[in-house]
C-alpha positions as CSV (number, residue, x, y, z in Angstrom):
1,X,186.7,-0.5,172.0
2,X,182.9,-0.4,172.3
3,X,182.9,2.6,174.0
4,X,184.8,4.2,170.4
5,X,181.6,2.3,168.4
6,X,179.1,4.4,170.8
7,X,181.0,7.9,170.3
8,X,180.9,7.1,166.6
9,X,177.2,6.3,166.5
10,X,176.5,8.5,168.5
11,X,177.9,11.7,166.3
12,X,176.3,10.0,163.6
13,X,173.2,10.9,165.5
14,X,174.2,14.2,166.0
15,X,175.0,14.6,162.5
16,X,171.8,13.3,161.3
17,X,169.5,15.9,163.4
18,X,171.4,18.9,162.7
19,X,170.7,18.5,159.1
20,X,167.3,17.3,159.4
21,X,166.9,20.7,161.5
22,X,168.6,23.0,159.0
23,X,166.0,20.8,156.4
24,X,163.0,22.0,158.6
């Protein structure tokens, strides 16, 4: 389902800025 694509891409997201915060 596309929604599942957009949940997925969007914890990608999520993923990405919590360690680019934990970088900072």
């Amino acid at each position: 389902e596309d929604k599942q694509k957009i949940l997925e891409k969007c914890n990608e997201v999520i993923a990405w800025l919590d360690k680019n915060q934990t970088a900072e």
